[in-house]
MARMINU-144023 format. One line per field, with one value per atom (N, C-alpha, C): residue number from 1; residue in three letters; atom name; x, y, z. Coordinates in steps of 0.02 Angstrom, whole numbers. Example, Ala and Ser with C-alpha at 12.3 -4.5 7.8 and 13.67 -1.06 7.14 Angstrom:
REM MARMINU-144023
i <- [1/1/1/2/2/2]
aa <- [ala/ala/ala/ser/ser/ser]
at <- [N/CA/C/N/CA/C]
xx <- [660/615/660/642/684/645]
yy <- [-284/-225/-165/-112/-53/2]
zz <- [390/390/390/354/357/394]
REM end
This chain:
REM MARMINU-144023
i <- [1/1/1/2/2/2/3/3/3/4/4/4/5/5/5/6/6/6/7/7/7/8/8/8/9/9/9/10/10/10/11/11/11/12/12/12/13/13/13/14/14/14/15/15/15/16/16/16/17/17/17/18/18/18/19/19/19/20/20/20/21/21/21/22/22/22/23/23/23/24/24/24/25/25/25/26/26/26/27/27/27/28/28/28/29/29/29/30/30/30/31/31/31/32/32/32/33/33/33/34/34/34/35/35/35/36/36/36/37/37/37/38/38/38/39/39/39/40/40/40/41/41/41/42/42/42/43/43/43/44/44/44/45/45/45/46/46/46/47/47/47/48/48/48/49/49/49/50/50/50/51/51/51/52/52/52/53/53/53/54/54/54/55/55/55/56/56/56/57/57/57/58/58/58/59/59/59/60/60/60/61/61/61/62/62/62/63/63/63/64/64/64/65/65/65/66/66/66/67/67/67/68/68/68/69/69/69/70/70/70/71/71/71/72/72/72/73/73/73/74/74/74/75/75/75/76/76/76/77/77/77/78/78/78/79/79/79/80/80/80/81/81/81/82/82/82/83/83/83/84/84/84/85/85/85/86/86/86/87/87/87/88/88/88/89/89/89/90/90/90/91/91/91/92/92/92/93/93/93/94/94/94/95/95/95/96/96/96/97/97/97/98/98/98/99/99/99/100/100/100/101/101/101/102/102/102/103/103/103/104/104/104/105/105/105/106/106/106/107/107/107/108/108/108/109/109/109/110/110/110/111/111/111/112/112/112/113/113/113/114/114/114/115/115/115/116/116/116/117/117/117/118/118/118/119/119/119/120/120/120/121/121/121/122/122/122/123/123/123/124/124/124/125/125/125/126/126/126/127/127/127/128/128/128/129/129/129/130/130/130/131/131/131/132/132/132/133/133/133/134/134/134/135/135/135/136/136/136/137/137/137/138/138/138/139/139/139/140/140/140/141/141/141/142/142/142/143/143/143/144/144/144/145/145/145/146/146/146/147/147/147/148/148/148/149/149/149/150/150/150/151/151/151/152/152/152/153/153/153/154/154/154/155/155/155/156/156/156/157/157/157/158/158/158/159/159/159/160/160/160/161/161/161/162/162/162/163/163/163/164/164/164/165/165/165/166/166/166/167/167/167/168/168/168/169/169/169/170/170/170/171/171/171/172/172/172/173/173/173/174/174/174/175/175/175/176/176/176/177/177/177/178/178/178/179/179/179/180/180/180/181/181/181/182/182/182/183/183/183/184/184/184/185/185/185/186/186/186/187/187/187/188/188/188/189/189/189/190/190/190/191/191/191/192/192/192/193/193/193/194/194/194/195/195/195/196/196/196/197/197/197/198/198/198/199/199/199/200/200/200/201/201/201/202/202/202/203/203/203/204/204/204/205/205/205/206/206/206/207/207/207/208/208/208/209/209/209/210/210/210/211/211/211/212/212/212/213/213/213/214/214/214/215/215/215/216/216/216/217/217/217/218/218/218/219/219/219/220/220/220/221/221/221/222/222/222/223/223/223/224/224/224/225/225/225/226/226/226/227/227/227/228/228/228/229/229/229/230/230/230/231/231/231/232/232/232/233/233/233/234/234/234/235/235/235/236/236/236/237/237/237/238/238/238/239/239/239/240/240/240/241/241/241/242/242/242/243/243/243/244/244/244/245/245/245]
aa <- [unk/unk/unk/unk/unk/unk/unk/unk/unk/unk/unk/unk/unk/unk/unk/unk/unk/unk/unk/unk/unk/unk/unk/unk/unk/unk/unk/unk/unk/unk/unk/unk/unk/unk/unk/unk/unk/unk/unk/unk/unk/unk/unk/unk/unk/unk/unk/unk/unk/unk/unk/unk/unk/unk/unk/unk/unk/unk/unk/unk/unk/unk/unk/unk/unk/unk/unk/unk/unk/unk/unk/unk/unk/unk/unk/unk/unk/unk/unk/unk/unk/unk/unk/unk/unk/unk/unk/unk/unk/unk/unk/unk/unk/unk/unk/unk/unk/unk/unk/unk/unk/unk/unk/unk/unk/unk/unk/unk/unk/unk/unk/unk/unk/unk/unk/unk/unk/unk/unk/unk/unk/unk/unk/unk/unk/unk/unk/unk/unk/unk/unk/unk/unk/unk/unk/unk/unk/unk/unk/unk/unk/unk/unk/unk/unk/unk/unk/unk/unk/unk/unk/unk/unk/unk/unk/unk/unk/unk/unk/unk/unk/unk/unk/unk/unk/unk/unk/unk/unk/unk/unk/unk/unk/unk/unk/unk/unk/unk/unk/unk/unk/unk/unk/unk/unk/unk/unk/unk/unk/unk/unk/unk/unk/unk/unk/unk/unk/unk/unk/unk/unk/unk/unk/unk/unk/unk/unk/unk/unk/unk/unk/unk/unk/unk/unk/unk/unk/unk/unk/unk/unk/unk/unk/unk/unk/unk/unk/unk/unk/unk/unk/unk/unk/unk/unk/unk/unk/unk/unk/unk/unk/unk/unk/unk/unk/unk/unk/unk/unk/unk/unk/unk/unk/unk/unk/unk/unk/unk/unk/unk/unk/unk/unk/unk/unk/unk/unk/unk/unk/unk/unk/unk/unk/unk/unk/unk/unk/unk/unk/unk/unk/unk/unk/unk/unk/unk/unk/unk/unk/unk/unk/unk/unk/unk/unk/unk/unk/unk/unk/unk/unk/unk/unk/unk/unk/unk/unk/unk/unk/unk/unk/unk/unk/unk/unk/unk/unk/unk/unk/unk/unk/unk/unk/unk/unk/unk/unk/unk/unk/unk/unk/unk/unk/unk/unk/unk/unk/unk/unk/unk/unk/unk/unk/unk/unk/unk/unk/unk/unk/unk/unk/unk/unk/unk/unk/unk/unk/unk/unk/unk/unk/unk/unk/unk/unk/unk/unk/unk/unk/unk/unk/unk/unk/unk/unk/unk/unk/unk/unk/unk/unk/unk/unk/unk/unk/unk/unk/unk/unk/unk/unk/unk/unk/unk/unk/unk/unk/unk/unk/unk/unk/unk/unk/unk/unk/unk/unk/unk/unk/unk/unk/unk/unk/unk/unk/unk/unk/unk/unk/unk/unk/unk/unk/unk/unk/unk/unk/unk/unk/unk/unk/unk/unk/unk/unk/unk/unk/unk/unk/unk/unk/unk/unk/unk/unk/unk/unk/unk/unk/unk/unk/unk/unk/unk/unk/unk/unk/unk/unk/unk/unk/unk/unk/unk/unk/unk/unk/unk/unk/unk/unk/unk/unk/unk/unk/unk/unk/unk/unk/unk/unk/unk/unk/unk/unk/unk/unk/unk/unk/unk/unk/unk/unk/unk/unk/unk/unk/unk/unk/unk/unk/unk/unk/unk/unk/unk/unk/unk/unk/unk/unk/unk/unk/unk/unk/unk/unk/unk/unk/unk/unk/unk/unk/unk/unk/unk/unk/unk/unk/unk/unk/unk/unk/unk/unk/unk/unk/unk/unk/unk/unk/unk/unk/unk/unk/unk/unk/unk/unk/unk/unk/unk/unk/unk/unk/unk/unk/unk/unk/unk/unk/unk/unk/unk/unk/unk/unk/unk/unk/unk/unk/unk/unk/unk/unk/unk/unk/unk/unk/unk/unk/unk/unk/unk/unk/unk/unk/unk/unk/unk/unk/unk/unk/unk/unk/unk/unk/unk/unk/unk/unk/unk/unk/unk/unk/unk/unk/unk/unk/unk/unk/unk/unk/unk/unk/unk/unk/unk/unk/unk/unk/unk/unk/unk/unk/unk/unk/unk/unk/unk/unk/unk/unk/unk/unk/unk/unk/unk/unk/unk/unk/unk/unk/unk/unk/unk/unk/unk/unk/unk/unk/unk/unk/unk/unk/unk/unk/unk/unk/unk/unk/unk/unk/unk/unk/unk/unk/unk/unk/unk/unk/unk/unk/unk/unk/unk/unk/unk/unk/unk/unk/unk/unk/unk/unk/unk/unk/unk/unk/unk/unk/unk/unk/unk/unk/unk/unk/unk/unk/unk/unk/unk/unk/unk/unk/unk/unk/unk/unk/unk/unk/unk/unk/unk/unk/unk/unk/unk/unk/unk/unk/unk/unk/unk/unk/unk/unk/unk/unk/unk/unk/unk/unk/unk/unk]
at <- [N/CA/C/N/CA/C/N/CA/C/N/CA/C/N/CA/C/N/CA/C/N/CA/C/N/CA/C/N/CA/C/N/CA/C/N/CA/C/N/CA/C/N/CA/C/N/CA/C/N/CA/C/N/CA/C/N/CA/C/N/CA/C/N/CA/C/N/CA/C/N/CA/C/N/CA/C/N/CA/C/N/CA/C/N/CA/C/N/CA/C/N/CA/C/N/CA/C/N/CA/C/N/CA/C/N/CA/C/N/CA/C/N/CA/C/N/CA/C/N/CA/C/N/CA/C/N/CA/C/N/CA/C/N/CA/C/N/CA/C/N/CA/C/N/CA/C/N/CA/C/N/CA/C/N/CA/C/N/CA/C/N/CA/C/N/CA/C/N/CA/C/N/CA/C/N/CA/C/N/CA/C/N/CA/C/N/CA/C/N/CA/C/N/CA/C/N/CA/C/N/CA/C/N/CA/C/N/CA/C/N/CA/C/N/CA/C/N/CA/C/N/CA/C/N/CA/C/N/CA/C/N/CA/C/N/CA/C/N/CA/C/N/CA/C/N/CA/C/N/CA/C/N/CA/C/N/CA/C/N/CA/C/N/CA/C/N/CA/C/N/CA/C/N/CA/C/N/CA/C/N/CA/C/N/CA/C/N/CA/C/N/CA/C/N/CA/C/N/CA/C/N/CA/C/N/CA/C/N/CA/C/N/CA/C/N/CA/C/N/CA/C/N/CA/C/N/CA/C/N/CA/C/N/CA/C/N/CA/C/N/CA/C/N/CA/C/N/CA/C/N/CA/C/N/CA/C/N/CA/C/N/CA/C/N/CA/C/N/CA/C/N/CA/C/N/CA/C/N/CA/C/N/CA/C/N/CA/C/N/CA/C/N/CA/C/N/CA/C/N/CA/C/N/CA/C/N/CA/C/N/CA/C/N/CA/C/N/CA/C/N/CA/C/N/CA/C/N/CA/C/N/CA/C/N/CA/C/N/CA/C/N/CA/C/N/CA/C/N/CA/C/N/CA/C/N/CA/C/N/CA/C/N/CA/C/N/CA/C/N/CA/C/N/CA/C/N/CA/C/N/CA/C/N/CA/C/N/CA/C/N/CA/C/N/CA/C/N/CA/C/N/CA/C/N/CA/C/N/CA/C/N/CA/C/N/CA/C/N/CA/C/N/CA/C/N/CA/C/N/CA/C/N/CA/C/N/CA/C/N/CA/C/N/CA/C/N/CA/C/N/CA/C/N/CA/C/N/CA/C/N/CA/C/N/CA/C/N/CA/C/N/CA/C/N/CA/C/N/CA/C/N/CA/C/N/CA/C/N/CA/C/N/CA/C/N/CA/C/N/CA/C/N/CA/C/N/CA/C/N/CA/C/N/CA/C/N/CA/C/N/CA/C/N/CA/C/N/CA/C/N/CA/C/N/CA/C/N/CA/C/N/CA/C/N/CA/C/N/CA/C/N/CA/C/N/CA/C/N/CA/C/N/CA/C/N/CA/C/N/CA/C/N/CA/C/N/CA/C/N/CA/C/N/CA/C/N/CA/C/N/CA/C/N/CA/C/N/CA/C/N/CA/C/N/CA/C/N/CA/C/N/CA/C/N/CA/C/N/CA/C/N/CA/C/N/CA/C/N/CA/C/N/CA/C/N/CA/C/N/CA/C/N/CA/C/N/CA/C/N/CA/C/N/CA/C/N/CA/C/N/CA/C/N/CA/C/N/CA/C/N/CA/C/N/CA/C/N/CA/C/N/CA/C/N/CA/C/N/CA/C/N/CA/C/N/CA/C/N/CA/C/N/CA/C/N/CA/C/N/CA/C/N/CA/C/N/CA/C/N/CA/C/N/CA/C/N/CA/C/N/CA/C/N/CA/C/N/CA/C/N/CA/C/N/CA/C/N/CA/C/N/CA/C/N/CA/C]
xx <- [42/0/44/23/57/37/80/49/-18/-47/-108/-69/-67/-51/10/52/96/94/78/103/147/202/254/236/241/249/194/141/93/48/45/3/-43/-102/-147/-174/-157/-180/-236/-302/-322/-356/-353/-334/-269/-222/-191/-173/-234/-235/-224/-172/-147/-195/-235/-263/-269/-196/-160/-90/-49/1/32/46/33/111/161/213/236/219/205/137/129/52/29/37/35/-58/-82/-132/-120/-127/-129/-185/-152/-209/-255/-314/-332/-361/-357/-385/-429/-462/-496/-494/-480/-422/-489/-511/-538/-522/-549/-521/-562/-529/-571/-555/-583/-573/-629/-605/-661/-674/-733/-758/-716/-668/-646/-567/-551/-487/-458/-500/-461/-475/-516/-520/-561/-604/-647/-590/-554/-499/-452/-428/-382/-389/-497/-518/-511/-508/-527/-463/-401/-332/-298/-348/-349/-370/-426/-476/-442/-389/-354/-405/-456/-511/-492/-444/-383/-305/-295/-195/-196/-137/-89/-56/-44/-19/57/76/139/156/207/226/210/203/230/141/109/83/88/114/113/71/23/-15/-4/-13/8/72/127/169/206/156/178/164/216/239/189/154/147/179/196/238/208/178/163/102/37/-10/-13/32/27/-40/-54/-113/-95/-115/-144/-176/-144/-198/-268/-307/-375/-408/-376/-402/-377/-331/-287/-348/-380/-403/-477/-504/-556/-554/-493/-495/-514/-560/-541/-622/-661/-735/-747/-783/-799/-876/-891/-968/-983/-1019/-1027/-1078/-1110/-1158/-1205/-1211/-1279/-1257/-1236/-1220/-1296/-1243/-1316/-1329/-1387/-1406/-1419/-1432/-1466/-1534/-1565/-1632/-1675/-1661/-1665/-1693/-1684/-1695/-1638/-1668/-1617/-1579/-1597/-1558/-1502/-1530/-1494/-1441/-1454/-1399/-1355/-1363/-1317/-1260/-1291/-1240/-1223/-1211/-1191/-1124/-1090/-992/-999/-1023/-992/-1024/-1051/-1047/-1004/-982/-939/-877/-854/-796/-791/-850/-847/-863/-877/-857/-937/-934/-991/-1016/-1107/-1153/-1154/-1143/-1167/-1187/-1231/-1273/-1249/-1180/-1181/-1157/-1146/-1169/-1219/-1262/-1327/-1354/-1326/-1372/-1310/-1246/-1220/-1271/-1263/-1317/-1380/-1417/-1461/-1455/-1404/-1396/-1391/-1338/-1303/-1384/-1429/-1479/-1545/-1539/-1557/-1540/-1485/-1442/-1448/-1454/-1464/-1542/-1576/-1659/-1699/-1651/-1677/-1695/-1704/-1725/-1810/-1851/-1920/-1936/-1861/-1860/-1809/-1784/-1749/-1772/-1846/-1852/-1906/-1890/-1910/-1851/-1874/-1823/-1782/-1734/-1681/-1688/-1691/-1708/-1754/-1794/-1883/-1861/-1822/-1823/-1797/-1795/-1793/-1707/-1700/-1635/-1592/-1600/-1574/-1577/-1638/-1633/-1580/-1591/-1542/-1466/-1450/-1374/-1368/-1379/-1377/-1388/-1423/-1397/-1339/-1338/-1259/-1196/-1193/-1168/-1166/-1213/-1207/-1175/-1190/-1159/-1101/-1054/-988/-954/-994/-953/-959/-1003/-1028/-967/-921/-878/-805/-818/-765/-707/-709/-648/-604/-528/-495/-480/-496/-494/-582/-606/-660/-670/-687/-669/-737/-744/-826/-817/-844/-842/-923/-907/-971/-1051/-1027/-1085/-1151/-1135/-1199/-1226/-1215/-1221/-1301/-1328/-1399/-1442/-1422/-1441/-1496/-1536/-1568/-1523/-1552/-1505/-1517/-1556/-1571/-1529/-1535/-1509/-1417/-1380/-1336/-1301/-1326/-1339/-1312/-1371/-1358/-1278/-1249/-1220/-1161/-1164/-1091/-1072/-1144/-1135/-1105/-1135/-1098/-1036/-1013/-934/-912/-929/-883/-888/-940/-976/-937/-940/-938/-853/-863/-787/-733/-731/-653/-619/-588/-576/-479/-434/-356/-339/-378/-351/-392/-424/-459/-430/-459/-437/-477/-510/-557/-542/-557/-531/-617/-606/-675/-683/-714/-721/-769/-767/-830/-836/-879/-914/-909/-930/-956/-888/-868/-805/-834/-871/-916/-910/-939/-928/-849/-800/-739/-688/-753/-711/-749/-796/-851/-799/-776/-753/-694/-647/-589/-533/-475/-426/-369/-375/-328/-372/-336/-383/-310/-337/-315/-344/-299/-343/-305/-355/-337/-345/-310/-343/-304/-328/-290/-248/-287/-248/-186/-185/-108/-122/-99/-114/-74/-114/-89/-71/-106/-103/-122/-79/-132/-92/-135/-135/-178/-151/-230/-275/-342/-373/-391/-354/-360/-312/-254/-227/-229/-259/-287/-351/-379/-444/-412/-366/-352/-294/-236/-182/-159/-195/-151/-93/-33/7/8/-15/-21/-97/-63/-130/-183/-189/-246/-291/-236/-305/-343/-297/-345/-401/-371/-446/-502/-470/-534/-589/-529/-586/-624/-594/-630/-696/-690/-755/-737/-671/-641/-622/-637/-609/-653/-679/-768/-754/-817/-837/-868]
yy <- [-60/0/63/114/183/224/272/315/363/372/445/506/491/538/525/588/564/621/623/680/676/735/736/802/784/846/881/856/897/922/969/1017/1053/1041/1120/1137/1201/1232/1284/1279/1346/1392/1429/1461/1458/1427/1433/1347/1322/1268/1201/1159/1106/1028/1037/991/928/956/889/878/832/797/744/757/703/704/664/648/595/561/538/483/480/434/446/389/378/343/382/325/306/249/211/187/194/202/146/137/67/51/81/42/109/71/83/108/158/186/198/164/178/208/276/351/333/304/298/322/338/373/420/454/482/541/564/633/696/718/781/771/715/699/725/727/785/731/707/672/683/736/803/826/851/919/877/819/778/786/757/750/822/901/940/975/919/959/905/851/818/847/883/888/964/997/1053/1120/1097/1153/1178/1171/1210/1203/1250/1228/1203/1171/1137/1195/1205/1260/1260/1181/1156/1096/1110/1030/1014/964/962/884/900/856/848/772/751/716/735/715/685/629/624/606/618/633/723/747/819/856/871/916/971/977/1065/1077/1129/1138/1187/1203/1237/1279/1244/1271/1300/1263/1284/1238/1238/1203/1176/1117/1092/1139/1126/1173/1151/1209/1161/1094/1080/1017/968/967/920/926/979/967/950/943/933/870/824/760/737/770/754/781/736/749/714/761/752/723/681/660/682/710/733/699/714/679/692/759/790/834/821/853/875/934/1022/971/996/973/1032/1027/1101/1091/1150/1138/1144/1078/1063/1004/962/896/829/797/719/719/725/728/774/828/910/897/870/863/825/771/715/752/782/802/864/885/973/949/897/902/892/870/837/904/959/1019/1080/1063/1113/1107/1040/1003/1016/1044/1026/975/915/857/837/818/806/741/760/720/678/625/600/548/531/466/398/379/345/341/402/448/427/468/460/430/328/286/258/271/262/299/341/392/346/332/288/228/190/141/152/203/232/230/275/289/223/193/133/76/77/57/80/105/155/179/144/169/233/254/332/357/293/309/345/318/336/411/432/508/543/541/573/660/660/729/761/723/772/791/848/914/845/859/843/848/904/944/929/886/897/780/780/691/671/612/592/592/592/575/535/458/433/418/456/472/529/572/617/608/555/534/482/445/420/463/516/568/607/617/643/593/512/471/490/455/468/528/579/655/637/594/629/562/507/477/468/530/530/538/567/593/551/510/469/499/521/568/510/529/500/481/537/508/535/478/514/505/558/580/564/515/503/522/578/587/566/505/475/475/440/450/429/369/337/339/397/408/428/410/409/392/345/295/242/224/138/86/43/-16/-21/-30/-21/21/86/148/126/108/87/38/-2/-79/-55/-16/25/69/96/146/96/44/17/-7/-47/-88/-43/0/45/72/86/90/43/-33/-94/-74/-67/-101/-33/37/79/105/84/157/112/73/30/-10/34/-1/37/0/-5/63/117/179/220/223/250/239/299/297/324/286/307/312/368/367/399/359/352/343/406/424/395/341/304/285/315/285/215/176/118/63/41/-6/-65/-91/-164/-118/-54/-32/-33/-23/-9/-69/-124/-192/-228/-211/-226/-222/-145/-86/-89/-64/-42/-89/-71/-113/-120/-51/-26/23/35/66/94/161/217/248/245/253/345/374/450/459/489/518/582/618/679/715/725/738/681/646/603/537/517/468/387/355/325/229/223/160/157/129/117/60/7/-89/-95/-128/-202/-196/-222/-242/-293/-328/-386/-390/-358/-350/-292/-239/-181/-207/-275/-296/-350/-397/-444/-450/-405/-404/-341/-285/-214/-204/-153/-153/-100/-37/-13/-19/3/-9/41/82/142/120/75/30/-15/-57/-110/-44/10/28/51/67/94/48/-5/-71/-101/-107/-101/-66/-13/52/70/97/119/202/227/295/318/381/396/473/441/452/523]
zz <- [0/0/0/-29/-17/23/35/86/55/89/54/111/160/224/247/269/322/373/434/491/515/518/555/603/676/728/727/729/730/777/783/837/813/880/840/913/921/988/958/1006/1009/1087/1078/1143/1205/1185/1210/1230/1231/1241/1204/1210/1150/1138/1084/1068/1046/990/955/957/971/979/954/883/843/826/840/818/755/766/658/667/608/593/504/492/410/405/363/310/240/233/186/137/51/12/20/12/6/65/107/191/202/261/311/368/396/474/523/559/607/664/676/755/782/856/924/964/1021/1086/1101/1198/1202/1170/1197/1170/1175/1133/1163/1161/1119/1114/1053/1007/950/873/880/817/785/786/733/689/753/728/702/706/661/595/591/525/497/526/494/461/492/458/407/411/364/285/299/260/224/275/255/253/305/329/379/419/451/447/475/473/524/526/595/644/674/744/705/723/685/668/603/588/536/477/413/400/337/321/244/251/178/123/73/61/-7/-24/-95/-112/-80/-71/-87/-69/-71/4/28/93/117/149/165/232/252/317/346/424/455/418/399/369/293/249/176/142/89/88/22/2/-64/-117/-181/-225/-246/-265/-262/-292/-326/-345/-342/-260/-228/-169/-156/-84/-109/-171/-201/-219/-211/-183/-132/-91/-26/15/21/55/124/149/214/230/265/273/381/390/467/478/558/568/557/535/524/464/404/338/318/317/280/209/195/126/91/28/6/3/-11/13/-56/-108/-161/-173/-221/-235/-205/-180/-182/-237/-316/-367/-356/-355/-374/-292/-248/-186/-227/-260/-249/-305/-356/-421/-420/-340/-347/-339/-319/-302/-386/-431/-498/-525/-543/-563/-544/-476/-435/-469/-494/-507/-586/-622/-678/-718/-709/-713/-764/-827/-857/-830/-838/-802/-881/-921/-979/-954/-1009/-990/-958/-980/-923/-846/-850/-771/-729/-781/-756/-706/-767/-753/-679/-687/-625/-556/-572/-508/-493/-556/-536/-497/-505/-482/-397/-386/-327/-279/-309/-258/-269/-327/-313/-211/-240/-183/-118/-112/-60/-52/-76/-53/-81/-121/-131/-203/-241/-318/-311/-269/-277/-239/-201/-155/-228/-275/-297/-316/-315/-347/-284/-232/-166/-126/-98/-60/9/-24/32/112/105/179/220/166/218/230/206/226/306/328/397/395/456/477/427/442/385/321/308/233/204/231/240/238/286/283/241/233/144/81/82/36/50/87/127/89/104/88/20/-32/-97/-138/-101/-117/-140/-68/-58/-115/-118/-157/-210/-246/-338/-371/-362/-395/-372/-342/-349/-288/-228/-207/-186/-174/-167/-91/-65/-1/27/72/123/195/206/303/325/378/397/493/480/552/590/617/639/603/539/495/503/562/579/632/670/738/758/806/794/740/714/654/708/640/675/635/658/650/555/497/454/419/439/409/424/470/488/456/441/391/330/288/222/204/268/251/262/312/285/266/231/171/99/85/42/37/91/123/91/110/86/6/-16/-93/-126/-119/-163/-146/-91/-93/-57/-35/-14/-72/-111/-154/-180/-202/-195/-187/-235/-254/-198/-148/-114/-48/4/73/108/170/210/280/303/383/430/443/492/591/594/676/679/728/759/833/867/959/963/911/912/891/949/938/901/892/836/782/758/694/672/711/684/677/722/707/651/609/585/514/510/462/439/496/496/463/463/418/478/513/560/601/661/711/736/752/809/858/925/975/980/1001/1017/1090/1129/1199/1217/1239/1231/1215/1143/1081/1061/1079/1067/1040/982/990/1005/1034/1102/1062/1009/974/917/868/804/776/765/758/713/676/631/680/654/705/759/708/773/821/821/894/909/893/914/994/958/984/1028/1027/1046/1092/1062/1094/1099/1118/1122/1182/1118/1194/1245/1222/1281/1323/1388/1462/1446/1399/1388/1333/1299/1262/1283/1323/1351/1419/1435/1466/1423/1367/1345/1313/1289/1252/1314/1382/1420/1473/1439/1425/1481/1508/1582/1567/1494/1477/1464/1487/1497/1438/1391/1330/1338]
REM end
């Protein structure tokens, strides 16, 4: 596998106060990186300097294999590789269609017919062929985040950031979205790094798992000795639900 990511030295303070502590940590194309830990450990703000929707305080990230140092950024259609799914992603207050094909107009990127019928398929899949030409906005929860889902992966991005996509999900809506994960987007040339509460989702998911706890991060293993044999004592508390969330 190649690298997609590399952090060296990385920090991001705000107010004064130091959030992240990241001394090196690579992702790799092709996998799955599952961010765990508790609430408040910095693995939003990981995803959001990932995503190059902020700078680093300090310290060097390599993407691609291209450097930025102390907050330089990707040009745009290096960071237009690169989509984010939240837990509650704004929609526009448009059509299911007109949501899903605004990144592939933003991008330029012609809709031709067999586009299209890709799109079709996509929201086939996903439950949402018979909602396609009702308002986004006005659908349920997880209708909503499966359009969210579909959005981010019409256009193919190279990397995608899921910051707890299924969080207050039912079990159904949950089902759907990571089945699609497997089916649409884990695939050699792609890289997914995914914040998840739910340790069964990330053993369900993940390829590799990282544990975060204040700001630092403290382990990152395969998963099965992430799950089975970790070596430090902060993992086995937390897989032991001893690090309060």
């Amino acid at each position: 596998m190649s690298i997609t990511y590399r952090l060296e030295n990385i920090s991001k303070i705000y107010d004064e106060k130091q959030i992240l502590n990241i001394r090196e940590l690579e992702f790799k194309t092709g996998e799955i990186f599952g961010l765990v830990g508790p609430s408040g450990a910095g693995k939003s703000t990981l995803l959001r300097l990932l995503n190059f929707l902020e700078k680093p305080s300090s310290g060097r990230i390599k993407y691609n294999g291209n450097g930025y140092l102390d907050g330089t950024l990707p040009d745009l259609s290096q960071r237009r590789s690169i989509t984010t799914v939240l837990q509650r992603s704004a929609l526009l207050q448009q059509s299911v269609w007109k949501n899903v094909i605004f990144p592939l107009k933003i991008r330029g990127i012609k809709i031709t017919e067999s586009k299209t019928l890709e799109i079709e398929e996509l929201l086939k899949y996903l439950g949402l062929h018979e909602l396609k030409d009702q308002r986004a906005d006005k659908l349920s929860g997880g209708e909503a985040q499966r359009v969210a889902m579909a959005r981010a992966v019409v256009f193919e991005p190279d990397v995608l950031l899921l910051d707890e996509p299924t969080s207050n999900l039912d079990p159904s809506n949950i089902s759907i979205i990571e089945k699609m994960i497997e089916r649409y987007i884990k695939k050699p040339d792609k890289t997914i790094i995914m914040i998840t509460h739910n340790i069964m989702q990330a053993k369900r998911l993940a390829d590799r798992i990282g544990l975060i706890y204040e700001g630092e991060m403290i382990e990152v293993a395969k998963k099965d000795k992430f799950f089975n044999d970790p070596e430090r004592n902060l993992t086995e508390k937390f897989l032991n639900g001893e690090l309060i969330y």
